[in-house]
MARRO-159282 format. One record per residue: x, y, z of N, C-alpha, C in turn. Coordinates in steps of 0.001 Angstrom, whole numbers, plus 500000, padded with zeros to 6 digits. Layout:
# MARRO-159282
XYZXYZXYZ
...
***
This chain:
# MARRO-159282
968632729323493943969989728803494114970903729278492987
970208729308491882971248729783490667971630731523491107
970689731971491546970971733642491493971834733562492812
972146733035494001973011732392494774974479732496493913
974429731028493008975399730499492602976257732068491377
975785732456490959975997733958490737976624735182491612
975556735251492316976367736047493011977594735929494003
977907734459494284979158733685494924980091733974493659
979754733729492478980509734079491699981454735641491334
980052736399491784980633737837491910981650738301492561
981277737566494091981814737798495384983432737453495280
983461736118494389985117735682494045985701736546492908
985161737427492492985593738703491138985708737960490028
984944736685489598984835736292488256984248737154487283
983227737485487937981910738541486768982130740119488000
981559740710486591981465742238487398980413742626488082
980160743454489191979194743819489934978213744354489153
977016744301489939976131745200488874976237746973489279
976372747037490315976791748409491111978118748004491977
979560749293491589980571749370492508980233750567492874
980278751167493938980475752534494667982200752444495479
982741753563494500984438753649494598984774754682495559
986050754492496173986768755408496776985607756135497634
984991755374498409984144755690499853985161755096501092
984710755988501707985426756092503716984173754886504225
984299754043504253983085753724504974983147753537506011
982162753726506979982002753747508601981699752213508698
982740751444508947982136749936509381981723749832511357
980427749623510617979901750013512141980024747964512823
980911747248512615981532745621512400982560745850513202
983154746290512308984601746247513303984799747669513643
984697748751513905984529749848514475985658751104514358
985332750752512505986750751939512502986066752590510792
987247753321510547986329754084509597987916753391508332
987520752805507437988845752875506470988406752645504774
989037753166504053989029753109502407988792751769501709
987261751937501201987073750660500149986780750993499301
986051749741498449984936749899497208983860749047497493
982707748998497413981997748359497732980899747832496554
980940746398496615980572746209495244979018745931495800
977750745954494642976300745712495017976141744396493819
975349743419493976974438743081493335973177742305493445
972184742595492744971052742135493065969889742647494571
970389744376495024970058744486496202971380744362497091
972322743351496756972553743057498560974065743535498142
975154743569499403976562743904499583976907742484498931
977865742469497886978457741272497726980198740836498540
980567741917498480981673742242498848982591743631498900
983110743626500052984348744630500125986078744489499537
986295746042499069987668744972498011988070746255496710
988632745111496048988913745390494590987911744973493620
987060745346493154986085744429492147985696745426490635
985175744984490366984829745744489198983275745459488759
982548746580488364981189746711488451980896747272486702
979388747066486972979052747473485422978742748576485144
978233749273486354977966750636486456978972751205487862
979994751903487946980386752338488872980369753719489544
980189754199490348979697755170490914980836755884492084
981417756695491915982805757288492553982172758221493347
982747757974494586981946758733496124983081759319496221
984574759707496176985294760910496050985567761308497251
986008760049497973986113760315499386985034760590500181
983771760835499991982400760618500898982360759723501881
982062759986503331981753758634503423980695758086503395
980071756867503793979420755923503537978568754767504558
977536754880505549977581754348506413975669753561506221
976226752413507222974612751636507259973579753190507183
972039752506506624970972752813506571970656753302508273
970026754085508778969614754224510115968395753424510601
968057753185511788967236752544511998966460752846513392
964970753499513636964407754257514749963829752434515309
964523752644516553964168751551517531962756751205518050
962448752550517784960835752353518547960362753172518272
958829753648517340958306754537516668956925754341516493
955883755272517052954495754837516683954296756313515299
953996755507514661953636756213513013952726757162512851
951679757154514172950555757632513927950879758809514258
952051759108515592952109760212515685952994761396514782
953233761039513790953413761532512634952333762588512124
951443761768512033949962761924511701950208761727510109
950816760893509984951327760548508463950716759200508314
950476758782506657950355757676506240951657756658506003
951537755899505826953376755061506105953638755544504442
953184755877503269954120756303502476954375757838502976
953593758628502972953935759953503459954768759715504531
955233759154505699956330759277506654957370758841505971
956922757774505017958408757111504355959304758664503250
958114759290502865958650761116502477959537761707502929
958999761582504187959762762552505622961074762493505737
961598761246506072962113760678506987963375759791506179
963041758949504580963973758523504127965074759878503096
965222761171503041965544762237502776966733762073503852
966520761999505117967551762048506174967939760836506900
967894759918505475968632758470506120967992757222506612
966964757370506959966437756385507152965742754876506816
966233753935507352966436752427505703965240751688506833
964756752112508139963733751259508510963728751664510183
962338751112510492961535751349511919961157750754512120
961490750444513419960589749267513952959040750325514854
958414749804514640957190750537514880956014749818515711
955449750396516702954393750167517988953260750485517446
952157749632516373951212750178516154949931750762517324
950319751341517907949714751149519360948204751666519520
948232752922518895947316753934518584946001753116517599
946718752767516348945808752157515566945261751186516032
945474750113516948945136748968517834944245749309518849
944264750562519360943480751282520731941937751786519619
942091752142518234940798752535518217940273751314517203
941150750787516334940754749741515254940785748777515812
942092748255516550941608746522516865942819745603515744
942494744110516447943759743940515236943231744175513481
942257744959513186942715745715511817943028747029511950
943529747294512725944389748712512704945992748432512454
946134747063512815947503746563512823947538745891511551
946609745513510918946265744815509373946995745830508275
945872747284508617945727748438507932947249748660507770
948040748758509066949347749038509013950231748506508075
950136747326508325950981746276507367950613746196506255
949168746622505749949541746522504194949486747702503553
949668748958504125949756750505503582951077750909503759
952032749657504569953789750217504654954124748951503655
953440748592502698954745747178501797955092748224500302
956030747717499646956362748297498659957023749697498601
957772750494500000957994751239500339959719751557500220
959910752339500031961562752386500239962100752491501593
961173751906502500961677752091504120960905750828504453
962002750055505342961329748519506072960576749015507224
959096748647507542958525748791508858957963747610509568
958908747071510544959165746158511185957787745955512567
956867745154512956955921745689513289955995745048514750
955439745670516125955746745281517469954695745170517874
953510744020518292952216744069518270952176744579519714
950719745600519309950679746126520777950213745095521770
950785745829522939950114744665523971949691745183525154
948926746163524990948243747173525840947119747857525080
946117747323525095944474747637524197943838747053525189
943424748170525851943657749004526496944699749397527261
945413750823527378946608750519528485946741750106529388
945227750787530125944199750590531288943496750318531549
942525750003532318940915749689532418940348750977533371
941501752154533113940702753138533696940799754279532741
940064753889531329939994754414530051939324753957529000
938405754175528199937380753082527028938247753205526159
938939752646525626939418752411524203938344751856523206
939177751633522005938088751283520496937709749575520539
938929749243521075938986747835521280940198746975522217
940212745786522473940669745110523665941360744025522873
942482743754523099943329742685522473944588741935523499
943721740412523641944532739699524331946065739186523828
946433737893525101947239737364524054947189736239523157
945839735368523229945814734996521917945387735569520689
944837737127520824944822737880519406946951738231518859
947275738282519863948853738580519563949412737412518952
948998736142519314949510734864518962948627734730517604
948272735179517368947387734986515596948337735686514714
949176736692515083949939737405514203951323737731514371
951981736850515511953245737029516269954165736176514925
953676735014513926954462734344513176954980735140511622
954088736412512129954554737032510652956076737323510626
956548737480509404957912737494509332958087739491509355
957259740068509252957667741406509471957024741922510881
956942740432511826956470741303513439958090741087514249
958086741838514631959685741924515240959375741496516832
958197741230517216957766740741518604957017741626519520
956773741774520310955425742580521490956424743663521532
955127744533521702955542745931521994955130746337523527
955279747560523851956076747874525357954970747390526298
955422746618527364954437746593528103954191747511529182
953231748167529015952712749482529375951700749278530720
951445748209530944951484747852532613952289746988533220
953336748087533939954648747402534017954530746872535556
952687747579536291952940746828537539952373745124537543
951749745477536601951020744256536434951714743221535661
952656743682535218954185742655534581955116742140536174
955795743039536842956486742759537928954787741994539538
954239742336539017953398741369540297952797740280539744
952851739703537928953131738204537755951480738459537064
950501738915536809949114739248536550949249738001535160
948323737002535503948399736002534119948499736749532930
947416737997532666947232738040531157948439738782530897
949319739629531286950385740048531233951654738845530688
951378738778531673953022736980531439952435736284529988
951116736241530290951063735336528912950950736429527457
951374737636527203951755738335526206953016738442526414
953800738000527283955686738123527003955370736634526057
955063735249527103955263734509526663954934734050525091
954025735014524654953423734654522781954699735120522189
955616736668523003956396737507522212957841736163522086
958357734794522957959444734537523016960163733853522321
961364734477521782961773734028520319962169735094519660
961268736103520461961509738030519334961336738709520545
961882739922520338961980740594521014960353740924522204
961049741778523411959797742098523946960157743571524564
959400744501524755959887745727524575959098746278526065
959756746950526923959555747529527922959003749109527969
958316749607529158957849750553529546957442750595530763
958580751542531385958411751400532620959286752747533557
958620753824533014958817755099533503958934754965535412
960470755348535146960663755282537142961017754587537624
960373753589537524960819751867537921962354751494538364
962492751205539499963594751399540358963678749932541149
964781749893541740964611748637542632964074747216542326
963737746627543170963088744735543573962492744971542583
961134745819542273960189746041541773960646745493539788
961927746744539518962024746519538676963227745513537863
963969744883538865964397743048538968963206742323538632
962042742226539002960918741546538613960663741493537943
960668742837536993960026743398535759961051742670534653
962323742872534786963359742553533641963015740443533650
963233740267535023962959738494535341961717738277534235
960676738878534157959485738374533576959725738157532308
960742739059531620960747738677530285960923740132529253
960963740894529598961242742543528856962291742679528944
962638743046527699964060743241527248964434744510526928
963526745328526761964344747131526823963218747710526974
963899749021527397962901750635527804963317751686527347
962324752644526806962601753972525909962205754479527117
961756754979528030961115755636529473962217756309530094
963353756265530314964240756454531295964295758295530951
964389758933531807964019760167531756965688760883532779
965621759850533828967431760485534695968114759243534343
969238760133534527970842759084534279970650758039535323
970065758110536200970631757031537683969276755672537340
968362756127536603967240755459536679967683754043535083
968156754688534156968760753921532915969791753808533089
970529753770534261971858752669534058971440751706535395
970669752471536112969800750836536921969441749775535917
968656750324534641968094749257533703969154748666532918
970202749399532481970990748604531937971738747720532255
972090747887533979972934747040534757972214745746535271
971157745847534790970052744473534903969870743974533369
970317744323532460970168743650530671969454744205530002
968601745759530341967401745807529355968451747143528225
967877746489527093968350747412526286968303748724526144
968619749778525911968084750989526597968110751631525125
966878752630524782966567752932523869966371754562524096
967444755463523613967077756958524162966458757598523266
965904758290523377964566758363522941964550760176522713
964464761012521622964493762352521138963472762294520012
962147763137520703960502762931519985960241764624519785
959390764751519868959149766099519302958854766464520993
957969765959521937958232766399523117958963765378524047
959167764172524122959975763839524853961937763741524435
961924764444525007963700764752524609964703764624526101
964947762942525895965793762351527134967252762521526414
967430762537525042968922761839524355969376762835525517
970232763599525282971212764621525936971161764237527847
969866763958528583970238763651529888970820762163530343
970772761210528998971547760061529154972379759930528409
973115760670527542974490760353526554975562760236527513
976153760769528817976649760225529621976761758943530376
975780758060530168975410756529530110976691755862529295
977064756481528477977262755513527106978651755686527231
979714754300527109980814754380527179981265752994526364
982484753122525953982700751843524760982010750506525082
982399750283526535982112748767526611980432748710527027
979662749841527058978177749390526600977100750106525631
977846750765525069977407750928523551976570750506523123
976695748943522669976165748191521841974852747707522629
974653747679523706973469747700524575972538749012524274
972664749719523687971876751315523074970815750839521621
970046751859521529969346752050520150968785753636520673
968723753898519440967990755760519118966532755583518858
965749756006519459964196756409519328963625757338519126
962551757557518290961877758902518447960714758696519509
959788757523519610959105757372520382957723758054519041
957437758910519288956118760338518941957125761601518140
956972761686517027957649762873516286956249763693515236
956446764879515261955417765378514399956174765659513025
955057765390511852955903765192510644956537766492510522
956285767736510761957268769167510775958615768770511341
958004768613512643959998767673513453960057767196512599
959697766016511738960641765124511107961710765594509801
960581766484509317961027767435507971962323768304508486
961620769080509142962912770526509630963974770243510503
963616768982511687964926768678512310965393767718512225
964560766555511135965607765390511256964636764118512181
965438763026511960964278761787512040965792760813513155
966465760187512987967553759616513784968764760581513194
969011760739511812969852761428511658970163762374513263
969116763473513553968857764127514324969829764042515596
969444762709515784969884762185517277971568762067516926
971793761146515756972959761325515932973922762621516003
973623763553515360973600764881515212974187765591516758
973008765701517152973239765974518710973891764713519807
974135763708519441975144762748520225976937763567520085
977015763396518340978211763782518370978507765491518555
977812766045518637977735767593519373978092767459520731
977718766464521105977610766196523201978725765134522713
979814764932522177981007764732522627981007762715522230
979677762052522089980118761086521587980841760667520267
981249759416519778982290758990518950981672758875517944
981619759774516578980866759178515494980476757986515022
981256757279515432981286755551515146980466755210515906
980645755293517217979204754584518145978058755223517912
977893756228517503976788757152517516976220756345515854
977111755955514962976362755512514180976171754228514640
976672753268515324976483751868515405975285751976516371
975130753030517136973721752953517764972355752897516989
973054753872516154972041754180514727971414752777514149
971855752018513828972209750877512657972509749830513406
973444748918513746973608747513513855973269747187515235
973207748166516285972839747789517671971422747727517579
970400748068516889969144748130516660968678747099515963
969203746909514872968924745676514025969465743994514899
970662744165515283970697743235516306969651743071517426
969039743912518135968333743883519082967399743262518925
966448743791517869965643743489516930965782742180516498
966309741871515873966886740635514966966187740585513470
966614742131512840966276742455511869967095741860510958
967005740608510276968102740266509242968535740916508519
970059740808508044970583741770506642970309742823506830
969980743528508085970242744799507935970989745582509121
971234747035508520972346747612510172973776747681509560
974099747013508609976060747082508356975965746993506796
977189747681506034977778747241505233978707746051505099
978458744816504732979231743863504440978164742527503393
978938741629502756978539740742502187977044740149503014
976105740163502180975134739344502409973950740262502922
974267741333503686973695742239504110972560743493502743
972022743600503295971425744436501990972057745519501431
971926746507500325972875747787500425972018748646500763
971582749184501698971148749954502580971812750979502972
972085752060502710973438752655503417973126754279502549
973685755226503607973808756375503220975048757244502936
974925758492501841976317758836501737976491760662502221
977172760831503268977655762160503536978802762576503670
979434763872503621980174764544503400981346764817505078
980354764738505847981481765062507258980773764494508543
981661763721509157981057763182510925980964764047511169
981225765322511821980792766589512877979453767139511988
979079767421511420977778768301510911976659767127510293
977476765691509890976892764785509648975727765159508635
975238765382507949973921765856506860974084764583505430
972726763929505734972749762907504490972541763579503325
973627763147502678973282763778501112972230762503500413
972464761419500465972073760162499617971702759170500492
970609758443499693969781757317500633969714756189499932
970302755152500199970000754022498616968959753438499597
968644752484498816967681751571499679967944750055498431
968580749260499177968382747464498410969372748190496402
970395749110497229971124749300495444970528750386494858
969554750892494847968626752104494345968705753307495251
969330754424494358969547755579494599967806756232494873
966822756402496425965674756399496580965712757948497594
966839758592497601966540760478498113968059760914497722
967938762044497235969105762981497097969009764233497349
970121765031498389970434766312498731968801766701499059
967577765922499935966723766615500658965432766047499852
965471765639498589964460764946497411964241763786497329
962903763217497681962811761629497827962452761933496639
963038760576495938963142759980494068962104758926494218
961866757965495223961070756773495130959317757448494880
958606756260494201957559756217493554956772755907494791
955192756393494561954537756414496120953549755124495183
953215753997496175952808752946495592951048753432495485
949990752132495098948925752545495110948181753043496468
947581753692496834946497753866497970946080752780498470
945750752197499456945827751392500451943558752003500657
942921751079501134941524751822501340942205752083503006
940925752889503422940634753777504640939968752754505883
940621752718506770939682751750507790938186752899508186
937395752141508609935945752359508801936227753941509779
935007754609509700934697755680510600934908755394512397
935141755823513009935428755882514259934704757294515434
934451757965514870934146758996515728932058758896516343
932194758377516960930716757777517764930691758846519236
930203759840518987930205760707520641928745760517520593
928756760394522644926750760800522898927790761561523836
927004763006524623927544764215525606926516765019525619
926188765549526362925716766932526686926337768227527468
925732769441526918926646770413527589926649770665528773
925557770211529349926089769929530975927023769200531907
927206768537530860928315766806531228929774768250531352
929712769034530908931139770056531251931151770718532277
930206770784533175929929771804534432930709771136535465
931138771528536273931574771119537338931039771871538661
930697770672539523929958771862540579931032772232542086
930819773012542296931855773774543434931473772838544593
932305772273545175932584771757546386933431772954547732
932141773419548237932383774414549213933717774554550203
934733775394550003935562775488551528936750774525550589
936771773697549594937749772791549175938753773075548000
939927772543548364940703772981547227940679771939545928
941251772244544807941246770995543895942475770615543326
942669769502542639943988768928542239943820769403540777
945009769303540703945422770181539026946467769468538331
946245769254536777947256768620536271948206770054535939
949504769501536339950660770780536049951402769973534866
951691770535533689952431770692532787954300770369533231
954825769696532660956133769366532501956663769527531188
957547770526531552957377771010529814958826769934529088
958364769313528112959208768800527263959063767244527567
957992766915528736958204765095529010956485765146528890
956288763707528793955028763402529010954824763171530632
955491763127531801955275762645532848954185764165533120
953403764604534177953050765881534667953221765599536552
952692766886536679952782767022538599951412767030538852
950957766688540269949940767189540939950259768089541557
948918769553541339949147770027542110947782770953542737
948268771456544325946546771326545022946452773543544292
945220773789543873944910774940543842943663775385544303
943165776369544638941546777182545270941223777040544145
939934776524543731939429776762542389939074778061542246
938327778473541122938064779816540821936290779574540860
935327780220541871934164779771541293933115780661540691
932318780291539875931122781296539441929472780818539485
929054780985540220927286780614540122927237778919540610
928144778863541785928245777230542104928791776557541536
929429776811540464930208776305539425932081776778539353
932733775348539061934243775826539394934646776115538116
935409777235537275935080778032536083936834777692535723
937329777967534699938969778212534614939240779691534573
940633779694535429941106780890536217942318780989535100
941842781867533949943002782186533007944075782919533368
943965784184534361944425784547535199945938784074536041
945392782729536117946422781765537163947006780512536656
946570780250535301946670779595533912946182778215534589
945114778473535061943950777212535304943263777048534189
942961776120533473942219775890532300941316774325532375
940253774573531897939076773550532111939920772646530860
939922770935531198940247769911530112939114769137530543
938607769051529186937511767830528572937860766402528053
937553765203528490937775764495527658936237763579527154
936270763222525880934905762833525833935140761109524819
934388760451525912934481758632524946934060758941523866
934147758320522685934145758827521008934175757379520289
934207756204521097934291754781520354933130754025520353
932376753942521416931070752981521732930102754149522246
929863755598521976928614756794522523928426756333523644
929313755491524820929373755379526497928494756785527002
929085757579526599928348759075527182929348759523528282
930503758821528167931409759471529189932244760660529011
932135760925530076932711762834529805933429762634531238
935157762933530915935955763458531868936217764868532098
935896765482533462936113766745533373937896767195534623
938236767848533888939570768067535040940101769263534772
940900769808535502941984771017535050943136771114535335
943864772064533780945232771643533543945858773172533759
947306773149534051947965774683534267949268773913533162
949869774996532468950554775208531565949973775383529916
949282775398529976949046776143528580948838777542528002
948941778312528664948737779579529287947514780582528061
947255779696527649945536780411527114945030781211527465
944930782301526917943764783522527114942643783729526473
942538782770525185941137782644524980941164781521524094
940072781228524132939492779997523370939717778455523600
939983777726522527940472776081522807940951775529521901
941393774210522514942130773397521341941429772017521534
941471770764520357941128769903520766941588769241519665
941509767865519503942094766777519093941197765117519423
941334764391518349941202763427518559942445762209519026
943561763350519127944783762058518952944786762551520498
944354761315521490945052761461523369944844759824523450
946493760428523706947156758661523818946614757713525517
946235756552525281946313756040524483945180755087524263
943669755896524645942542755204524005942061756607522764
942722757541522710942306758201521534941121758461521797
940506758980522668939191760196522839939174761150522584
938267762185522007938219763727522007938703764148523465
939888764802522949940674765528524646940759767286524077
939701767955524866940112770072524419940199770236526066
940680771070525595941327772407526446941178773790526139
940744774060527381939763775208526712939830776522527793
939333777951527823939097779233528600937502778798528911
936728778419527945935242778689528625934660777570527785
933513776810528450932395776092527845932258775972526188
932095777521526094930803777692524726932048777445523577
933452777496524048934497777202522782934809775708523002
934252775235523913935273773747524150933862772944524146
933242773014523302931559772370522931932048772717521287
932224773775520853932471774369519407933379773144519060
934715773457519579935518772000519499935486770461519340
933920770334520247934170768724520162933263769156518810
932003769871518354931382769177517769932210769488516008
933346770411516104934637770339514784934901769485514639
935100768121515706936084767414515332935247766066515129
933831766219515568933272765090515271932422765660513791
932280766905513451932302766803511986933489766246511032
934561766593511330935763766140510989935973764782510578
935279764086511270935328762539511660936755762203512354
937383763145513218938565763093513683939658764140513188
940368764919514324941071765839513498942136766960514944
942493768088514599942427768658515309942485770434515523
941411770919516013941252772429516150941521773355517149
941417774457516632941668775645517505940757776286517578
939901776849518563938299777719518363938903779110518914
938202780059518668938320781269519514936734781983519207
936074782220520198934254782785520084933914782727519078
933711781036519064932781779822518695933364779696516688
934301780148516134934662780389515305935821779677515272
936214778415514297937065777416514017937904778375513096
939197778581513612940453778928513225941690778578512718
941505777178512653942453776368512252942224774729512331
942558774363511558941992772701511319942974771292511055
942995770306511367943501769250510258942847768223510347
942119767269509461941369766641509191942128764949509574
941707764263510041942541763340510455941864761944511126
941086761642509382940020760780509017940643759105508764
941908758829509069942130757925509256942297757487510872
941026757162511636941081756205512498941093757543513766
940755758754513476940888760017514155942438760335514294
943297759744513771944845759737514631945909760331512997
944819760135512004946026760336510741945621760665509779
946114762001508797945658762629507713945697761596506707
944863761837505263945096761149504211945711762450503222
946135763707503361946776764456503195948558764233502822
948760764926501456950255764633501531950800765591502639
952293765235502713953286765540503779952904766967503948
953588767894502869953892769323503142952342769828503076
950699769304502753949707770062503521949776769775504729
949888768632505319949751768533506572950657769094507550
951620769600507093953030770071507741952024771440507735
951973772182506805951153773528506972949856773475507384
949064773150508155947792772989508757948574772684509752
949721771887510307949886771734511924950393773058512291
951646773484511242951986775097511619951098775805511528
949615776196511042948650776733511191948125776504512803
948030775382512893947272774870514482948275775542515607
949423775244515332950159776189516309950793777170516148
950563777980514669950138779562514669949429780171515663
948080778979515385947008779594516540947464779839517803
947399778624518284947936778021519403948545779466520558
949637779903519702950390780769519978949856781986520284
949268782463519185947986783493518999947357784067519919
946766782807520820946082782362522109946990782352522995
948117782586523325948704782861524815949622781393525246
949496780663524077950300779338524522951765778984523945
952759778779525168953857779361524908955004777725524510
953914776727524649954562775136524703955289774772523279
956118774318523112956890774166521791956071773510520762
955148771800521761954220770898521066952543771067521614
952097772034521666950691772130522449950015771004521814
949739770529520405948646769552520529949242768273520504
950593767831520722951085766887521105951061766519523005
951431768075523668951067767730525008950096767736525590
948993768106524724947721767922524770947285766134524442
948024765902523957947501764420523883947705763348524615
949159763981525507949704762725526515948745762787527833
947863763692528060947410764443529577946211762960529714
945971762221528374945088761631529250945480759797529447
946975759895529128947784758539529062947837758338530546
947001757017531204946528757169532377947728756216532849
949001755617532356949588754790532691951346756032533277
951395757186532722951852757885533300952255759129534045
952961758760535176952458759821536440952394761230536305
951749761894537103951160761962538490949926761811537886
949422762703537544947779763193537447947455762623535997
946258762251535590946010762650534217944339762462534236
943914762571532890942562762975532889942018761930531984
940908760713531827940228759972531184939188760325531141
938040759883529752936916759820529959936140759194531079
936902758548532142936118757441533629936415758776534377
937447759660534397937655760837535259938756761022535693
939369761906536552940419761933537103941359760599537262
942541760880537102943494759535537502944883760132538283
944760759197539378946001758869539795947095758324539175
947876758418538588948927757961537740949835756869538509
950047757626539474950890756553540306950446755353541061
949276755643542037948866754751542207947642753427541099
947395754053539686946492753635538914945205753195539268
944424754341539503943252754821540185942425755669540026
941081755733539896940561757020539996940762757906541199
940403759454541007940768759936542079939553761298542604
939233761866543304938418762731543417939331764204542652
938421764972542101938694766191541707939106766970542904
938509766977543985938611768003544836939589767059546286
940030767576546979940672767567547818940533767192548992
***
């Protein structure tokens, strides 16, 4: 109360600030205009806007000056960063906090993957606001690491840094009323609850919003996210390293629903985050495509934190934290400066903040039983087969019917026709399950790739030209204890080690940035022409979206959520 009674004191200009920052433009993303202050700090927070006088003052010279940014919806893992290493990345270009889907870490750890989370992001110069998953498993037509109801969600929904349930990722089983579903909105109510629901149109998805979900990053066409918005769900556009919707919905956005928006990355690889930018990014390309710097930042910042109900943060004004960044021009927009709580914490591209102690390592994870026969596939005479087709830049894919290619009774990949054999292999409980399927778009001419990160039970998922490299692969990555490679005749070519939980380096930023550009050096090397190969390599076996995809149980129907026969 005394440090209160102080800083009320400040606020009336009795005593001097401890920080003024002078002659700044600031973007009041409040009242929605851009005009000349000073802005006084103390103790962390905005005391006031004005005339004041400070003990240390700091002259911005006409700069302007706008809230901290804030990514609406972000799973960390796909970083493949540790939460101080992303906090590296990412607070350089503005960023004061994320709300984040531990989703990944929950699919192979369990709720200590969500533990792990929360106490390896405290002490950070970036807030990470946490959305308990509520899909462990997405499916039950996939083994994940572990299974989490909703009274495991209700054990940890009272923390003050859970911002409420994260997306519900069976959105049929939300709109047709499924108890265990309803009863994970109902643990989330009070805080937010976060949607997923790629497509979702019509009655179907009136049901879905009725149940209790309050926004969706999914919307992929204009006609499909202003259905959702014209029903209340918050709409979150979403620019990831492969899913890149911003630009087909910035036409959505018009003054009077603005404030119904937030910016997402969804999945960013820490290179994206470094070389193109983290929300900065988005705003970047908003105001390129003709939106209003002002909304484009209030999407950034206070429409997010509102959504959220992130206190004190999102705006410059009294009471609020000083959070806020300083640049030089709305059209090219580039953060020069990042404070975080009054502390000058990145300048001109250089994070200044101190990386706290090491956090320990959650337990080993990589458990495979397989044999090399479990990869054969046998020829089904006279029949054609279904094929996962590549969509380049979304996670959704196509079905589509092709002649297999066969050799010795056996259906082989037709590099030729950019048919390629995909493996997926269970890696949590040695089940012994082995999914076999084939994918077109990667256009490989020799060898394989593989990974432990395939969203979203996280199995060994390669892709491969032949057998004897996509066996080389799994058994890299289960030396690895999780990771991801490139083989070419039987000879490991490229690596990254990714021993936290299979999904995340303990590597600083810029090695791991050079080992992924190594991986898709390779990548390339090999005939593959995809911008994110081991990122779209990881969505192929997310059995919750459409058409086709591939699990360790086997083939899936996406749409209907089903297994399905390989052949035709």
């Amino acid at each position: 109360m005394r440090n209160l009674h102080h800083k009320l004191a400040v606020a009336r200009g009795e005593h001097p600030a401890e920080l003024l920052f002078k002659n700044g433009r600031l973007v009041n993303v409040l009242s929605g205009e851009i005009h000349d202050t000073n802005i006084a700090v103390e103790d962390g927070r905005i005391i006031g806007l004005g005339d004041y006088k400070g003990r240390k003052t700091i002259d911005l010279r006409g700069a302007y000056i706008a809230p901290s940014l804030i990514d609406g919806h972000f799973h960390v893992e796909s970083s493949q960063l540790t939460a101080p290493e992303f906090a590296r990345a990412v607070v350089p270009h503005g960023t004061g906090a994320v709300v984040i889907d531990p989703h990944e870490y929950a699919n192979v750890l369990g709720l200590d993957g969500i533990r792990y989370v929360l106490e390896s992001s405290k002490n950070l110069p970036l807030d990470f606001f946490i959305m308990l998953p509520s899909c462990v498993p997405a499916t039950s037509l996939e083994t994940a690491g572990a299974r989490i109801t909703a009274d495991d969600l209700g054990l940890m929904i009272a923390d003050e840094r859970v911002a409420g349930i994260a997306e519900l990722m069976n959105y049929p089983g939300v709109y047709l009323g499924m108890k265990s579903e309803l009863a994970k909105i109902a643990v989330g109510k009070g805080k937010a609850v976060d949607g997923h629901a790629p497509g979702l149109r019509g009655k179907n998805l009136n049901a879905y919003a009725l149940a209790g979900v309050r926004s969706d990053h999914e919307s992929t066409e204009l006609e499909e996210a202003r259905e959702k918005l014209r029903l209340g769900l918050h709409i979150l556009l979403r620019e990831g390293s492969t899913e890149r919707n911003l630009i087909h919905l910035l036409p959505l956005i018009n003054p009077h629903n603005a404030g119904n928006c937030s910016y997402a990355t969804d999945d960013k690889l820490a290179g994206d985050l470094v070389k193109e930018g983290h929300i900065d990014h988005a705003v970047r390309e908003s105001i390129r495509h003709g939106l209003s710097p002002i909304t484009a930042l209030q999407i950034a910042s206070i429409n997010t934190a509102r959504h959220y109900r992130l206190h004190n943060l999102g705006a410059i004004a009294p009471r609020y934290w000083a959070d806020f960044i300083i640049f030089d021009s709305l059209k090219k927009f580039t953060v020069r400066q990042t404070w975080k709580k009054g502390v000058l914490v990145a300048e001109d591209g250089e994070y200044l903040a101190k990386t706290p102690a090491a956090v320990p390592l959650p337990r080993g994870t990589m458990n495979l039983r397989y044999q090399v026969r479990d990869l054969e596939v046998k020829a089904a005479r006279g029949k054609k087969m279904k094929v996962i087709e590549i969509v380049p830049n979304q996670i959704v894919t196509r079905k589509i019917i092709v002649t297999p290619k066969i050799e010795n009774g056996r259906v082989v990949p037709d590099i030729g026709k950019d048919v390629l054999k995909l493996v997926v292999v269970e890696r949590h409980r040695a089940t012994g399950n082995v999914g076999v399927g084939f994918v077109r778009g990667f256009q490989l001419k020799d060898g394989a790739l593989g990974s432990t990160v395939a969203h979203d039970a996280h199995n060994v998922v390669v892709v491969g030209t032949n057998d004897a490299d996509i066996c080389r692969a799994i058994q890299a990555l289960e030396q690895l204890q999780g990771g991801q490679v490139a083989v070419r005749r039987g000879r490991i070519t490229a690596e990254l080690g990714l021993p936290v939980a299979g999904l995340v380096s303990d590597c600083p930023l810029m090695e791991v940035i050079e080992r992924l550009d190594a991986l898709n050096a390779e990548a390339r090397a090999m005939g593959c022409k995809l911008e994110a190969p081991f990122m779209t390599l990881s969505f192929l076996s997310l059995s919750p979206i459409p058409e086709l995809k591939l699990t360790d149980q086997g083939l899936i129907d996406a749409v209907k959520l089903c297994k399905t026969s390989l052949f035709v």
